[in-house]
C-alpha positions as CSV (number, residue, x, y, z in Angstrom):
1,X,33.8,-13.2,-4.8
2,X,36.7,-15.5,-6.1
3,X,34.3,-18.5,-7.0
4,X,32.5,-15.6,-8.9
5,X,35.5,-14.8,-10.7
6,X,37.3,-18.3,-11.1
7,X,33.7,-19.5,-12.5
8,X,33.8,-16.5,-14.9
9,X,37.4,-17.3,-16.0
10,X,36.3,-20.7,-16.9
11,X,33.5,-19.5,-19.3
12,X,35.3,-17.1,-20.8
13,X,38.1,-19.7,-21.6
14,X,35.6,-22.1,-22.8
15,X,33.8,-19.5,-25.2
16,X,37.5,-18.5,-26.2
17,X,38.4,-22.3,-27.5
18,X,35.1,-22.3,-29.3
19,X,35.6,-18.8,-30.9
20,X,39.0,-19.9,-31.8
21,X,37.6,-23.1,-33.3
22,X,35.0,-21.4,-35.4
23,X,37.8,-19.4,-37.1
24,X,38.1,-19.8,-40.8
25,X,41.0,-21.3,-42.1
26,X,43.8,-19.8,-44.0
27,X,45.9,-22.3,-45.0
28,X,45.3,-24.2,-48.2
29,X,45.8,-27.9,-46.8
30,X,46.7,-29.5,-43.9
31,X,50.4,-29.5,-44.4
32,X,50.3,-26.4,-44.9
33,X,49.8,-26.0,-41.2
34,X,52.5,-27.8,-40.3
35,X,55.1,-26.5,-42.4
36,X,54.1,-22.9,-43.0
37,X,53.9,-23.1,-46.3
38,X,51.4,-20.5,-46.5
39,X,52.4,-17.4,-48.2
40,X,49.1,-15.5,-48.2
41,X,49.0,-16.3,-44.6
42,X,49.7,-12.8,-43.2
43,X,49.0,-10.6,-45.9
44,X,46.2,-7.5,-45.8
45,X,43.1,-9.5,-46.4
46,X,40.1,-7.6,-45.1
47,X,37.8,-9.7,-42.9
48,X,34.2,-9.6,-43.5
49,X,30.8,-10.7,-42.4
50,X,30.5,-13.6,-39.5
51,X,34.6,-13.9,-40.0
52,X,35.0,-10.4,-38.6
53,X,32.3,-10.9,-36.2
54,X,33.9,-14.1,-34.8
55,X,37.4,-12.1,-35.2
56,X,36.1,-9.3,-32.7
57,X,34.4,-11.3,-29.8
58,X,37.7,-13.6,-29.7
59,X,39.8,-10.1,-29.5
60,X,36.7,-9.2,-26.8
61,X,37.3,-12.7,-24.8
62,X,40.7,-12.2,-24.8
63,X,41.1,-8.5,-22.9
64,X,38.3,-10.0,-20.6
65,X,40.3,-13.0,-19.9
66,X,43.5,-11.3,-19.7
67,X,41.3,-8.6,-17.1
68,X,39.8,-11.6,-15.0
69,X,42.8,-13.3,-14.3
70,X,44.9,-10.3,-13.4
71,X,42.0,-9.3,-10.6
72,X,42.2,-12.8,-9.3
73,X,45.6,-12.7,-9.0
74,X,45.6,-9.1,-7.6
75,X,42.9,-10.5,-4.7
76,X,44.9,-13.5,-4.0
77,X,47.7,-11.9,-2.4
């Protein structure tokens, strides 16, 4: 049961760094990303299309990740 769920933990982290990687970007320029120089950065901008898709299976990964790790832990004691 825990090689189950360790093996499942590692997939789900592996399709989280590509989900995250696939993310549009919202800063203009690279130094923007350093220095936060990006003030449309946070503002309401509606997502749309694959960028909302890709938005929602990275919330998705996340909760299961978060799930997967706490039952692991939960078992290991």
């Amino acid at each position: 049961m825990m090689t189950i769920l360790e093996n499942a933990l590692i997939v789900v982290s592996v399709i989280i760094i590509a989900l995250v990687l696939l993310q549009s970007n919202k800063a203009e320029s690279g130094a923007q990303i350093i220095t936060g120089g990006n003030a449309d950065l946070f503002q309401n901008v509606k997502e749309r299309g694959v960028d909302l898709v890709i938005s929602r299976l990275t919330m998705i990964s996340g909760m299961a990740f978060f799930v997967i790790a706490l039952v692991i832990y939960l078992f290991s004691k």
